[in-house]
C-alpha positions as a printed Julia matrix, in Angstrom:
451×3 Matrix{Float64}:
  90.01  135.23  101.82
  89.22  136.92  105.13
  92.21  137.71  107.17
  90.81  136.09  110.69
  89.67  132.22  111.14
  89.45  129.86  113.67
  92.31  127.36  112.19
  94.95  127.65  109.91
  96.26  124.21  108.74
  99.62  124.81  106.66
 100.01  122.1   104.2
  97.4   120.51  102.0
  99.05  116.5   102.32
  97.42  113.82  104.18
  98.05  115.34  107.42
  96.46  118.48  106.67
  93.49  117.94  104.79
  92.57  115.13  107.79
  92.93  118.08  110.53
  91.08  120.53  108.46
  88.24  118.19  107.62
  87.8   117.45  111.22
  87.51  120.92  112.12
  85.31  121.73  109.64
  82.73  118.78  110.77
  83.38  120.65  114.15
  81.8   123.84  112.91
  84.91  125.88  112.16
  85.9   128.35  110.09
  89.31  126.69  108.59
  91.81  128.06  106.61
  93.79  125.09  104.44
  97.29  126.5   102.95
  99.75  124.9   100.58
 101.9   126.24   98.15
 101.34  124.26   95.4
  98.87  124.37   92.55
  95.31  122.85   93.48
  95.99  120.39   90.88
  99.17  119.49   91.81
  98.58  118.69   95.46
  98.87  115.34   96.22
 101.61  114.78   93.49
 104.44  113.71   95.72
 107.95  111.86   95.87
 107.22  108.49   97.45
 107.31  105.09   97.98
 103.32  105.19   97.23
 102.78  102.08   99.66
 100.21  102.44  102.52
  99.11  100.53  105.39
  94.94   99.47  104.56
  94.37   99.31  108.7
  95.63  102.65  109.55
  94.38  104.2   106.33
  91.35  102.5   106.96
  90.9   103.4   110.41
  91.96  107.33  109.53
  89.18  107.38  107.17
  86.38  106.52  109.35
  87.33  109.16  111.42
  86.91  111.14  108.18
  83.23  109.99  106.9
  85.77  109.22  103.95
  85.88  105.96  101.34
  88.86  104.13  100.91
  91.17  104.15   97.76
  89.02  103.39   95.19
  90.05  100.97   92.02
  91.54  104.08   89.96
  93.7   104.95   92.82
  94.9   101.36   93.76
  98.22  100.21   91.56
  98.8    97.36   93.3
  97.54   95.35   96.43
 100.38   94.56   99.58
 100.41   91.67  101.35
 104.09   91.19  102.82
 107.34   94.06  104.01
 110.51   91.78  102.93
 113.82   92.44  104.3
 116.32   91.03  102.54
 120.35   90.93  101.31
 122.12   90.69   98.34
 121.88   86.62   98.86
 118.28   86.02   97.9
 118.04   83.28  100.34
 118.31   85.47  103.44
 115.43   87.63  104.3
 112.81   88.24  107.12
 109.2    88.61  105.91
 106.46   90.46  107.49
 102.59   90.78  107.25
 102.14   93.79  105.61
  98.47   94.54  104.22
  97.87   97.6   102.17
  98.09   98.91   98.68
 100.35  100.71   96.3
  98.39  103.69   95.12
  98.42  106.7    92.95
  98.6   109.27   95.58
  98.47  112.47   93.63
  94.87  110.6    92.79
  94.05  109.74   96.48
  95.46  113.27   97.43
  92.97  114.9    94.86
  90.08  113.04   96.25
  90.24  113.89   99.98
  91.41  117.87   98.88
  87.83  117.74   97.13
  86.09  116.11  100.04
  87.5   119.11  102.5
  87.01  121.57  100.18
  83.3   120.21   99.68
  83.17  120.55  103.42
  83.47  124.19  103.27
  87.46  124.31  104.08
  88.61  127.49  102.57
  91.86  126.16  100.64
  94.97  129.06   99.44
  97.06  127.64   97.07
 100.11  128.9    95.73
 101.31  130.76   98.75
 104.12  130.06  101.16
 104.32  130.61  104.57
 107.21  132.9   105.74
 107.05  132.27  109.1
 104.47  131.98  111.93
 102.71  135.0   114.09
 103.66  135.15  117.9
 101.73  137.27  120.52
 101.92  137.01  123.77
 104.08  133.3   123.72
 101.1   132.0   121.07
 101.36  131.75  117.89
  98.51  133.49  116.38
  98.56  133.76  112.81
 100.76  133.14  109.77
 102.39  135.62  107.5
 102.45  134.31  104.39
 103.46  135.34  100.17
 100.98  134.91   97.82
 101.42  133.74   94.36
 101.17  137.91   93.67
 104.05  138.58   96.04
 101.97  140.09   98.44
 103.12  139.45  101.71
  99.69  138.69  103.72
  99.11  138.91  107.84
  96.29  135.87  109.03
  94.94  135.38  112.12
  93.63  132.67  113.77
  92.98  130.72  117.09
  94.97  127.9   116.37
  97.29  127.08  113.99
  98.22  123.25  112.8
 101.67  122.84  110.93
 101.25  120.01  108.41
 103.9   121.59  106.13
 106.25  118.87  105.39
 109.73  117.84  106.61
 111.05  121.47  106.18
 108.46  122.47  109.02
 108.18  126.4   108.15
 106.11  127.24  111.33
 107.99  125.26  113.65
 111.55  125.97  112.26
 110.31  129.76  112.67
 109.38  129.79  116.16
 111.6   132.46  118.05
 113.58  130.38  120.36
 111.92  131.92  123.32
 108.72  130.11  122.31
 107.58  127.1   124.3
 111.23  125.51  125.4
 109.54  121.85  125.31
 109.3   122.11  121.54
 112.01  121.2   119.43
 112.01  124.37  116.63
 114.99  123.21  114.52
 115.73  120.82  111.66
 119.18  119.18  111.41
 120.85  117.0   107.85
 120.43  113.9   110.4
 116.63  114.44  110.72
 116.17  113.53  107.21
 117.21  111.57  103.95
 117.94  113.16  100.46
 116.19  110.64   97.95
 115.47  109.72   94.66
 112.73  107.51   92.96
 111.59  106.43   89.7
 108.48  104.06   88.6
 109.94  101.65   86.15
 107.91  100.2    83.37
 110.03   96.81   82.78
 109.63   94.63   79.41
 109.3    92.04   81.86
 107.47   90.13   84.72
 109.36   91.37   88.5
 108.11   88.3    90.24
 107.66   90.48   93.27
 103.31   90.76   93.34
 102.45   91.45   96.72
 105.32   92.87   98.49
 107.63   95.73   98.92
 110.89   94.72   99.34
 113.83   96.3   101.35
 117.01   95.36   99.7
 120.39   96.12  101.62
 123.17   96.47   99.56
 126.67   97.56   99.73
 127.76  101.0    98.65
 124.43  102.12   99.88
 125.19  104.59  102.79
 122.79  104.55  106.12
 120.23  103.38  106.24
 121.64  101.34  103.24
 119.21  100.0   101.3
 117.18  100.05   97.67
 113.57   99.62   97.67
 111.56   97.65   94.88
 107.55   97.97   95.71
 105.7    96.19   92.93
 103.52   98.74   91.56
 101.87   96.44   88.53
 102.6    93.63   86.74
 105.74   94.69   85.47
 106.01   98.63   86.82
 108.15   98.78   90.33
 108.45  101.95   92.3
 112.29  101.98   93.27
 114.35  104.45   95.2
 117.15  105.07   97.84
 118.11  107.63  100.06
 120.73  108.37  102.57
 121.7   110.8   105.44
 124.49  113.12  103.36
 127.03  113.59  106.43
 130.32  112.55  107.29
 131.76  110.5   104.42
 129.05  110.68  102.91
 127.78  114.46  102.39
 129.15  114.94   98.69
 127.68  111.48   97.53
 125.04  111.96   94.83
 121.79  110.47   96.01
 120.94  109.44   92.22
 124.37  108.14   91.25
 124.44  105.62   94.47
 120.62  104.61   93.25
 121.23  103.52   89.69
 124.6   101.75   90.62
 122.5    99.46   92.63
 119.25   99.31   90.19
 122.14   98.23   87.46
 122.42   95.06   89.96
 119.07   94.04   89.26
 117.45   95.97   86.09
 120.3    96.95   83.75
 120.04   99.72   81.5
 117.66   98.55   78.72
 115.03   96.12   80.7
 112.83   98.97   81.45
 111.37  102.43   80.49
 111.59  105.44   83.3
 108.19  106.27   83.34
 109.07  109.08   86.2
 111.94  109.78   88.29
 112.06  112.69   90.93
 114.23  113.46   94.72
 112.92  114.6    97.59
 113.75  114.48  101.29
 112.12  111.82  103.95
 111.95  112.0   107.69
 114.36  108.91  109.16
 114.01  109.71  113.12
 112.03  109.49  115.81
 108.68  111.25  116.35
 108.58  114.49  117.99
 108.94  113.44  121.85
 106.47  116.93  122.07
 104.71  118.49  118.91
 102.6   121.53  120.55
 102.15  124.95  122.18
 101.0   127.52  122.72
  98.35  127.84  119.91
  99.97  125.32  117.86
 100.36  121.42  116.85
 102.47  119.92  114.61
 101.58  116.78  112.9
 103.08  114.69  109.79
 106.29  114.75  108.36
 106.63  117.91  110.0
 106.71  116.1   113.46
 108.72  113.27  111.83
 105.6   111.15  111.53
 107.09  108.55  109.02
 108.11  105.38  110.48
 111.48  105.28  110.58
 112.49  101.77  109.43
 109.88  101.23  106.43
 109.66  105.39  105.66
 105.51  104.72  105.62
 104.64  108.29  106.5
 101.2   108.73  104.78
  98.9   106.37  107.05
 100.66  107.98  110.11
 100.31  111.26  108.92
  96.29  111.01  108.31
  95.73  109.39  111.83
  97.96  112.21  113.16
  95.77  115.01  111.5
  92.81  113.36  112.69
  94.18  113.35  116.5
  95.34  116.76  115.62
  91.68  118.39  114.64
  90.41  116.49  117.35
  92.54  118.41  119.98
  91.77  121.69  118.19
  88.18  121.42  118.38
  88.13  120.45  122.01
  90.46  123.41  122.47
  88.03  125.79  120.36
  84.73  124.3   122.62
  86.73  125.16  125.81
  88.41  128.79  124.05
  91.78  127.53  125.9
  94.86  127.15  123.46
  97.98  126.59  126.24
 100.36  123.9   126.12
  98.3   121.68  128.89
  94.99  121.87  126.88
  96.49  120.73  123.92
  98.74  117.76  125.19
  96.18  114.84  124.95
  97.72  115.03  121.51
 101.01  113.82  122.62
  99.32  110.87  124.25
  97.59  109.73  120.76
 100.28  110.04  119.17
 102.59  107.71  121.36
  99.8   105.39  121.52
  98.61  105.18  117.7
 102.39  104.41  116.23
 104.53  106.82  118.24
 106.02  104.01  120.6
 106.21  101.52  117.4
 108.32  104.21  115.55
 110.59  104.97  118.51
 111.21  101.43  118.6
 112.27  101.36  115.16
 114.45  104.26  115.15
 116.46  101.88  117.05
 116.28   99.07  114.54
 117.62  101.56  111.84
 120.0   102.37  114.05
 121.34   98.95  114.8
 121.2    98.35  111.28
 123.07  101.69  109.94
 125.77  100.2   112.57
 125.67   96.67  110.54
 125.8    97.29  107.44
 124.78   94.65  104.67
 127.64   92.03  104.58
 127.16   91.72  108.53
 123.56   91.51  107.8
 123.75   89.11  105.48
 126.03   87.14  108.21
 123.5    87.19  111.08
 120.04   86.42  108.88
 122.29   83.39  107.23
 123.3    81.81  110.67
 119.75   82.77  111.74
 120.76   85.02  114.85
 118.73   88.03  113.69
 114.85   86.48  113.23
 111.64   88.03  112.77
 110.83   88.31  115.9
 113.69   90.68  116.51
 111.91   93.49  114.59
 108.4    93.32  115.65
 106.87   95.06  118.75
 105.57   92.15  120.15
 108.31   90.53  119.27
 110.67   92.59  121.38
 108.53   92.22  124.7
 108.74   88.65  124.7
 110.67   87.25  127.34
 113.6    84.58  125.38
 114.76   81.33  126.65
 118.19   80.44  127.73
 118.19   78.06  124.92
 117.19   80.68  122.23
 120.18   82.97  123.61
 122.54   79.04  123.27
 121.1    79.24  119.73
 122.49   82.61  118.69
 125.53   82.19  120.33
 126.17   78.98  118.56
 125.08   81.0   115.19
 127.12   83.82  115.45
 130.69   82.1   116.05
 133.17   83.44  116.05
 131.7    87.28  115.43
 130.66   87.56  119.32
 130.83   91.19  119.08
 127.77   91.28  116.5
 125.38   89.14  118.93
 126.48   91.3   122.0
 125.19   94.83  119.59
 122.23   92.81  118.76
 121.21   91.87  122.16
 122.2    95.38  123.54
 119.81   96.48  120.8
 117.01   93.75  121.88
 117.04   95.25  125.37
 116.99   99.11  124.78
 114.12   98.54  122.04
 112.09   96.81  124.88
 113.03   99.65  127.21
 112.03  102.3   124.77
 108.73  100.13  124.1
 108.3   100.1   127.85
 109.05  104.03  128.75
 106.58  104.93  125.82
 103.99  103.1   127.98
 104.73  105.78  130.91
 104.08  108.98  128.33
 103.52  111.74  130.84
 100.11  112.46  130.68
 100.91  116.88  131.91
 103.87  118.45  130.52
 105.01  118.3   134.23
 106.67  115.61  134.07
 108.23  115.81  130.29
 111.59  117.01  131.07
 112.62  113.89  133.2
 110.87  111.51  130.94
 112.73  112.88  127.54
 115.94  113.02  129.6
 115.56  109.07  129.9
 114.31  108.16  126.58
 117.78  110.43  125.21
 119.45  108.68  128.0
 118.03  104.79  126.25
 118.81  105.84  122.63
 122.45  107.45  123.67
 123.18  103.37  124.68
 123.15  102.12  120.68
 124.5   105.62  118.82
């Protein structure tokens, strides 16, 4: 390992084994970091469920195949919403697959590495190298303890929710970069794959069950992983009322609901933490971009992070190399990387952030209330959905619906409105950091309205 390069990418997931790949096909010499095992990268706590057009679509940028058979557990085909009355749901299009992803993650490691990325494993990053108001480098730990100075033109921080080079930044650094990482930026959760002894009746579709006694964003998942093998989980902002709730207690109370103890086997259960906010409104500087869970890359509403993530990366060694072609690393050379962000999925995750919101605000009984009287619809929830202009008898409709709880329609229309006004203000991203201040100021200014 040399101790100069042109890239350092921190984080061997999706996000940075697409940004190192795409510097490598650039001609760069690229560091790839992560401190797990090389055979354990890949392995992580998720739902598992990806979306096939952005995967797709990542992967091309890649020169990459698709999952393959091995790595596919199950094909997607619908996103159901739904209450503890099975007859009240909302159902959405939702191609993809279920797949092994410590497989998938193997598979595109090897491609990089093939590539001529120069992977460390076992090492962590302690914090980031500044000089001159760039960051420049990494310090890092090796799995010998040896604390390790590397250099490099430009650094990409792929390393999770946690977001060690970010979260180190000295204040002073770039003020148009959020460096810290609150308990509301993420969920505590906890999933198992269940191997049942029998059928789920749920091929096709990953399902989004609200229950009570769930706190925010209040619901179990059940994503049919097989013919009888679920992936199930929950997870929940621990503040408030909530901060000495255990995250695995709260799941199996509700699993009990629906698979009692002794209709299935535990074939693995594990917690981790998942981003539930908004993306980044900036994610670079001076020498750096952030992409991934470490610039809250998951949609908030579903918690599909890994599709987003390897589109992200891509963007991100995209940037990089134009940035290495042109040897400029400031903040204005690198901020076409906001823009394809905010256009990719950034605006539809903003968007949702208010959903979850909304929802959080809810709860399940009141849920369960406005699907059943048919005054929250699936048209609520989707982008283009939200820009349609409604007719006076639509509005009649949901008044009619949601007698005499007037209070819920008037939330859900207040939530209708700022959606479509966050959907509109993404449009008007600021294409120099000029002009960020003002715009952030009103997008705070749109989501302050529902919180």
């Amino acid at each position: 390992m040399k101790d100069s390069y042109d890239v350092i990418v921190v984080g061997a997931g999706p996000a940075g084994v697409a940004a190192s790949l795409i510097c490598r096909k650039g001609g760069y010499n690229v560091l790839l970091l992560d401190k797990k095992k090389r055979e354990k990268i890949g392995d992580k706590v998720c739902g598992e469920a990806i979306s096939k057009k952005t995967v797709h679509e990542a992967l091309e940028k890649l020169s990459i195949a698709p999952p393959q058979k091995e790595e596919i557990n199950a094909r997607v085909e619908d996103l159901v919403l739904r209450t503890a009355s099975s007859t009240n749901h909302i159902i959405f299009p939702a191609i993809g697959y279920m797949i092994d992803r410590h497989k998938f993650g193997q598979r595109i490691l090897q491609e990089a590495i093939n590539s001529g990325v120069i992977l460390k494993d076992r090492c962590r990053v302690k914090k980031p190298i500044v000089k001159d108001s760039k960051v420049s480098g990494v310090l890092i730990r090796d799995s010998e303890h040896n604390s390790i100075e590397i250099f490099s033109k430009m650094v990409i921080d792929c390393s999770g929710t946690m977001a060690v080079v970010r979260t180190g930044l000295p204040q002073e650094y770039e003020p148009k970069l959020n460096k810290v990482v609150t308990k509301a930026d993420f969920a505590p959760c906890y999933r198992e794959i269940i191997e049942l002894n029998h059928d789920h009746n749920l091929e096709g579709k990953i399902v989004l069950q609200y229950e009570k006694g769930i706190p925010e964003p209040g619901y179990i998942w059940f994503f049919a992983d097989g013919e009888k093998r679920l992936n199930c989980g929950t997870g929940f902002i621990k503040e408030g009322k909530h901060a000495k709730k255990s995250v695995k207690s709260v799941y199996f109370n509700a699993l009990e609901k629906y698979y009692p103890k002794g209709t299935y086997e535990t074939i693995d259960g594990r917690g981790d933490i998942v981003p539930i906010r908004a993306p980044l409104w900036n994610a670079v500087g001076n020498g750096l971009i952030v992409a991934g869970d470490a610039a809250y890359h998951a949609d908030p509403l579903t918690a599909e992070g890994h599709g987003p993530a390897l589109m992200a990366g891509c963007f991100a060694g995209e940037v990089v190399c134009n940035a290495l072609e042109q040897n400029s690393f400031e903040l204005e050379d690198l901020w076409r990387y906001n823009l394809l962000v905010m256009k990719e999925f950034g605006a539809d995750h903003a968007r949702n952030r208010i959903l979850t919101i909304v929802l959080e605000k809810i709860g399940p009984e009141k849920l369960e209330f406005l699907l059943k009287r048919k005054v929250i619809k699936q048209s609520d929830l989707t982008s283009a959905g939200i820009m349609k202009k409604r007719s006076f008898m639509d509005y009649l409709g949901r008044v009619v619906g949601c007698f005499p709880k007037y209070g819920l329609l008037l939330m859900m229309r207040k939530a209708i409105s700022t959606s479509k006004a966050i959907a509109k203000h993404c449009e008007t991203y600021p294409t120099t950091p000029e002009s960020y201040d003002a715009w952030k100021l009103k997008i705070l200014n749109l989501y302050s309205q529902v919180t």
